[in-house]
N, C-alpha and C positions, 0 to 999 in steps of 0.2 A: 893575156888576151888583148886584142886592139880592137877599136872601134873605128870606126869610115862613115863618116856624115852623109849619108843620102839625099836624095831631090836638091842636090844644091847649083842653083842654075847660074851659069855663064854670061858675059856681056854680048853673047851673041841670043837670049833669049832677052829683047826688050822689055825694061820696064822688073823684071824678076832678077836681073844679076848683074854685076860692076866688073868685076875680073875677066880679065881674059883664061879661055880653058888653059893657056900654057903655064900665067901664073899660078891657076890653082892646083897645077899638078907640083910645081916648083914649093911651092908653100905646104900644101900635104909632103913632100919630099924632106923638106926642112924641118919636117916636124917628126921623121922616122916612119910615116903614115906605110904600111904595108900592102893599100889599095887605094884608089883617087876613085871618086862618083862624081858624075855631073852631067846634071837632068838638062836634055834638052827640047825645047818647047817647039812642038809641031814642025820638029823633021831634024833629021840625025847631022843638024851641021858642024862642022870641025868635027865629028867623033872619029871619025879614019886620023887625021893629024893627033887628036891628043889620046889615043891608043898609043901610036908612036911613042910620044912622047912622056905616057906612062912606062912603056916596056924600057925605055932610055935610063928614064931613074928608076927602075927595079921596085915598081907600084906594080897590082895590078890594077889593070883597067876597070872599073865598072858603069856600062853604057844603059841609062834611061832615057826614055822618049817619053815626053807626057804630049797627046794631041787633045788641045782644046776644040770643044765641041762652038759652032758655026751658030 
């Protein structure tokens, strides 16, 4: 059985993530990861690009949106 880290957010969510979505797909990849997650904060940016580039290294994708409340 494997496990996939949820809510883990990308440097394109300020302030919540350091990596870029490609490396964290790259590093889930290197580590055998058979699914890549990564939350994105109030609107689905880069998730078209790092789909890609899960389907590339043979991850699948899994897409979150968290929208913070105003």
């Amino acid at each position: 059985m494997t496990f996939t880290h949820v809510h883990v957010s990308s440097a394109f969510s300020v302030h919540h993530g350091t990596r870029s979505p490609a490396k964290l797909v790259t590093m889930a990849a290197a580590h055998s990861a058979t699914s890549a997650a990564i939350t994105h904060r109030n609107g689905p940016h880069e998730a078209v690009r790092r789909i890609r580039q899960c389907i590339e290294s043979a991850a699948s994708p899994i897409v979150e949106v968290q929208v913070d409340d105003a």
